[in-house]
N, C-alpha and C positions, 0 to 999 in steps of 0.2 A: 504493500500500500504506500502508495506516494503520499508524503506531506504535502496537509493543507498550503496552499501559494501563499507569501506574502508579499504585500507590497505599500507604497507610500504614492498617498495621493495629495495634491490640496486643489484650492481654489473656490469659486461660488457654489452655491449649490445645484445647479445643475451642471459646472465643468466636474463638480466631484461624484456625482453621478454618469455623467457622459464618462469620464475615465474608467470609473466602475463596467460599467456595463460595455466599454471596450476592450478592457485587458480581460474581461470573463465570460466573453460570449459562450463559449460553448458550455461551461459550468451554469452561466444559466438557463438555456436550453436545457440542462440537466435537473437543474428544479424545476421547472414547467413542467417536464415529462413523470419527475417525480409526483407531483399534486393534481397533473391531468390524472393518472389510475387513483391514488389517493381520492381524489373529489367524485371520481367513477364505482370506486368501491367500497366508500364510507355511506354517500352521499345520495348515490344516485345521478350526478351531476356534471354535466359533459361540459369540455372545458370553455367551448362559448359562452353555454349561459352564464357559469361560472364571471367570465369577463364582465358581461350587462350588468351584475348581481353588482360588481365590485364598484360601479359609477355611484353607487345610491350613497358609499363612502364618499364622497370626492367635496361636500359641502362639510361635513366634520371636519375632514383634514386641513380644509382652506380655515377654518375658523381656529381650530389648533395651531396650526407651523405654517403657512404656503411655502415659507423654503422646503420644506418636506416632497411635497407636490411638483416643483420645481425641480429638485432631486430625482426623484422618479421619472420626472419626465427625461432628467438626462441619461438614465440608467436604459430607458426603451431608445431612443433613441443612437445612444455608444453601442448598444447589443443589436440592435437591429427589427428587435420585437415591438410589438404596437404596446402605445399606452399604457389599455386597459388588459394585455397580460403581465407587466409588472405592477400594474395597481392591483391584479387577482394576485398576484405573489405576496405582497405586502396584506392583503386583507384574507390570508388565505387560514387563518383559526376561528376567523367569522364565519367564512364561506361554507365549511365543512360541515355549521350547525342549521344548514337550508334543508336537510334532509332529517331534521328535529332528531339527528343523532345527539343524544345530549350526554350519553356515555361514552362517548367516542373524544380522546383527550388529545394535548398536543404534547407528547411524553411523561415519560414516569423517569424526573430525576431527583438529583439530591444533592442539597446545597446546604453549607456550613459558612457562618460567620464565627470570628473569633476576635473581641474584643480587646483592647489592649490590659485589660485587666487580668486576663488568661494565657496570652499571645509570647512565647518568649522571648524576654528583654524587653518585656512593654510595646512589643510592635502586634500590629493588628493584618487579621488575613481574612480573605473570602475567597472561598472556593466551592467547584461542582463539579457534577458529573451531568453532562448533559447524554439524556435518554433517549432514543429518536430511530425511526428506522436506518439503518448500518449503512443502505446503498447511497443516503447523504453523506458520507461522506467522502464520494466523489465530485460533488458541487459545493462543497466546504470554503472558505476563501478568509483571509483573514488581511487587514487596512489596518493601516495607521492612517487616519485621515487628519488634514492640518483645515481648519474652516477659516473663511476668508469674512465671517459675520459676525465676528469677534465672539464666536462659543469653543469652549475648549477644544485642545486637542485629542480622537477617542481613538486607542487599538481598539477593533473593534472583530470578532468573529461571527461569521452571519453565514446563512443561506446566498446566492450567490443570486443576487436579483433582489433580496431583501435590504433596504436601509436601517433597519434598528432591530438589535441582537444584544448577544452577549457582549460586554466589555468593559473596561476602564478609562476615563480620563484623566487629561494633565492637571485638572483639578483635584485629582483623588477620589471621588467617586467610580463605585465598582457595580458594576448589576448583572444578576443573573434573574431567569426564568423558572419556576413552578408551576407546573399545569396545575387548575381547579376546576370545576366545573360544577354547575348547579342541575336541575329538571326542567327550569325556565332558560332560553339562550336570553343574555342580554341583547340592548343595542346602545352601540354607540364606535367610538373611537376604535379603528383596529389598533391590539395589542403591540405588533411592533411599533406603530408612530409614537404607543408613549413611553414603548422603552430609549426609542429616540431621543423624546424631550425629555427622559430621566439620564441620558447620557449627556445634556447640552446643559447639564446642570452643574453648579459650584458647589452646594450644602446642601447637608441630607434633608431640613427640612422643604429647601425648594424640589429636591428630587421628590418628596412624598406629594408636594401640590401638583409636579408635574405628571405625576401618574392618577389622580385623583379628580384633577383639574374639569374633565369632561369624564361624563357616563365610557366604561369600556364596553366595548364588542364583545368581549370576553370575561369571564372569572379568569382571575388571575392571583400569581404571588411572585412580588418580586422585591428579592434580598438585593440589599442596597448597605456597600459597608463606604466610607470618608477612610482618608488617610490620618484624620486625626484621632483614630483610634474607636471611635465607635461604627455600630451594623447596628439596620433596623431591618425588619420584614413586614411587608404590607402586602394583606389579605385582602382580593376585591371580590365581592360578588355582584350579582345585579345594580342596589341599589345602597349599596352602604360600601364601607371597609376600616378596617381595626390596622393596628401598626402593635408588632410582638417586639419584644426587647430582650437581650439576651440575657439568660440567670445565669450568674455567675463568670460571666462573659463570654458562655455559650449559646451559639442559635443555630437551631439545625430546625432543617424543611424538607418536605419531600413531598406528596401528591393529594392531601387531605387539608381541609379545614381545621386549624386548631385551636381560634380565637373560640370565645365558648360564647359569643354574639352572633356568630355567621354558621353558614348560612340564617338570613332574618327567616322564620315561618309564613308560610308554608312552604317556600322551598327546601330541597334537602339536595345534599351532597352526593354527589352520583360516583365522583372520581375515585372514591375510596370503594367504590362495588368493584371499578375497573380494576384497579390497581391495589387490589389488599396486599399486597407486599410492600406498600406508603407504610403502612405501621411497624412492620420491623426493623425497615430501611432507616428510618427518622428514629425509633429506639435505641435500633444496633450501633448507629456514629454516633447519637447522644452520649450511650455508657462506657464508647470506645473514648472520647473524646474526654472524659469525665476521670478514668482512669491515668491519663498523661497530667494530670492536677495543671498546674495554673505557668506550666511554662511551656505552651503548646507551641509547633515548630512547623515550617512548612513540611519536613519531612515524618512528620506526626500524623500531618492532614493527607500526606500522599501515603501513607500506609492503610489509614481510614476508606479511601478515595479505593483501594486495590481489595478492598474486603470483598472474601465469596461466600461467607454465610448465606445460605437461602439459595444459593447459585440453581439456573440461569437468572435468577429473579433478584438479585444482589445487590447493593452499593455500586461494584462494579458488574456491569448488568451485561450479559451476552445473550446473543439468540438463542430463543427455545427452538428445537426442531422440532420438538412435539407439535408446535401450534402451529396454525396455517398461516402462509408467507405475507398476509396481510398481517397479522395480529404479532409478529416476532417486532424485538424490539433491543438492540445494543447501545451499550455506549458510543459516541460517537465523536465525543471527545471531553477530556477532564484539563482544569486549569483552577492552579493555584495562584491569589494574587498578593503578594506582600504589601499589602496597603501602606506600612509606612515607609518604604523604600521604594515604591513605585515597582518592584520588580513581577512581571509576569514569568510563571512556570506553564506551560502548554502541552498537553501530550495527545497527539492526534489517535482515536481509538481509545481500546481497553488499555486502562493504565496498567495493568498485569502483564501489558504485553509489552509495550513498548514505555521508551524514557521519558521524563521533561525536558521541553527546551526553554532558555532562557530567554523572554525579552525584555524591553523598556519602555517604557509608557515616553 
């Protein structure tokens, strides 16, 4: 398996999308193809209508970011695809719940903050394991983008047609993804644009307005750790959400609702019927993490990150062959972030298998 590419873009928001979508044409071709059967075999949902579906988004996003919009437009354009298939890439965890699949998730992963209370030498780290089907990580793609609209600078790993992912910026803000999901779909914002405006942000607390700010498209959770040593985790469902903090300067998350205010009634939590191995997952790094006492290391968290308790269904998660090639589900890639030294650990795939590598924010 080749590693993810990396590369360094800057400029406006659609020369940093035109770049995007011209150094990764064929990578996103490869996520198209991946969410065209995805959206065929969740959904019901063939990849045109898919497209029309994704215009209904296009007045949220101008009200949220229009550099975002602006973005995307350079991303179809650098790749060569229309429009409205990189705005179905970006809106494509909405898209999936047209077929009122509402147990149907977008991975089972598991994410760890570590506070500098707990963190060895007072430094603080955020790290996961993202859970996702395995054949993305052939359209994997990983940026440093420099923005020219005076919002930080984000390493950013994403889907390869996707604008807002996993990643860190030069401000010290860190975000990773939780899938949630409720029995009602929401509406509103798709999930990536507000991992976007959680990454174009300087403090945790403007990261929490930024994910908060408009109704989501999605339940969601997303662990957001500052380099000055603290992580928070904010829970969304439909029409509310809570923000967890870490005990003891632990936070660990993984595919369930845990505030004990959410889901509001009458809805209920569906993602935890999906994914009943969220409860060991979120247990097993709790009392892993718990045992290494208060001077926790990145090399603490990458041992955590390689656990096979429960194996295929694990921490570090690999395909079941048992189950049918829609329903398998691997790791796809794990990253450790040293929050207060800015240094990113990356490891493409199962971390059992392969190393970290180092980079710089």
């Amino acid at each position: 398996m080749e590693n993810f590419p990396f590369v360094e873009i800057e400029g406006t928001p659609y020369e940093i999308g035109y770049q995007h979508g011209s150094i990764f044409k064929e990578k996103v071709a490869g996520t198209i193809a991946c969410y065209q059967e995805m959206f065929r075999d969740y959904s019901n949902l063939e990849w045109e209508r898919a497209k029309e579906l994704s215009l209904k988004f296009r007045d949220i996003i101008m009200e949220y970011n229009p550099d975002y919009m602006e973005e995307i437009k350079g991303v179809a354009d650098g790749s060569g695809f229309s429009f409205e298939d990189i705005l179905a890439l970006n809106c494509r965890s909405e898209l999936v719940f047209v077929g009122n699949e509402m147990d149907k998730a977008d991975g089972g992963c598991t994410s760890i903050g570590i506070s500098s209370d707990a963190g060895a030498g007072g430094q603080a780290f955020l790290a996961h394991n993202w859970d996702w089907k395995t054949s993305q990580r052939n359209s994997m793609i990983m940026m440093k983008i420099r923005q020219k609209n005076g919002k930080p600078d984000i390493f950013m790993v994403t889907e390869a047609g996707i604008i807002g992912k996993t990643g860190v910026n030069s401000a010290g803000i860190c975000l990773y993804l939780n899938a949630l999901s409720t029995d009602q779909a929401p509406k509103g914002l798709p999930l990536h644009l507000a991992m976007r405006g959680i990454l174009d942000c300087r403090t945790l607390a403007e990261a929490i307005s930024a994910a908060v700010r408009l109704p989501l498209g999605c339940c969601a959770n997303f662990m957001i750790g500052h380099k000055n040593g603290e992580c928070v985790d904010i829970e969304i469902e439909n029409e509310d959400f809570d923000v967890l903090y870490p005990k003891d300067g632990i936070l660990v998350h993984t595919n369930h609702f845990v505030s004990p205010r959410l889901p509001i009634l009458p809805r209920k939590d569906t993602c935890k019927y999906k994914f009943t191995d969220s409860f060991t997952r979120l247990g097993r790094a709790d009392k892993l993490l718990r045992k290494k006492g208060k001077e926790i290391s990145e090399t603490d968290i990458m041992e955590v990150l390689r656990d096979h308790v429960e194996y295929p269904s694990s921490i570090c998660r690999h395909d079941d062959m048992e189950q049918p090639k829609g329903k398998r589900m691997g790791t796809v890639f794990s990253m450790v972030v040293n929050l207060t030294e800015g240094k990113i650990y990356f490891c493409k795939g199962n971390p059992c298998e392969k190393s970290y590598e180092e980079y710089q924010i």
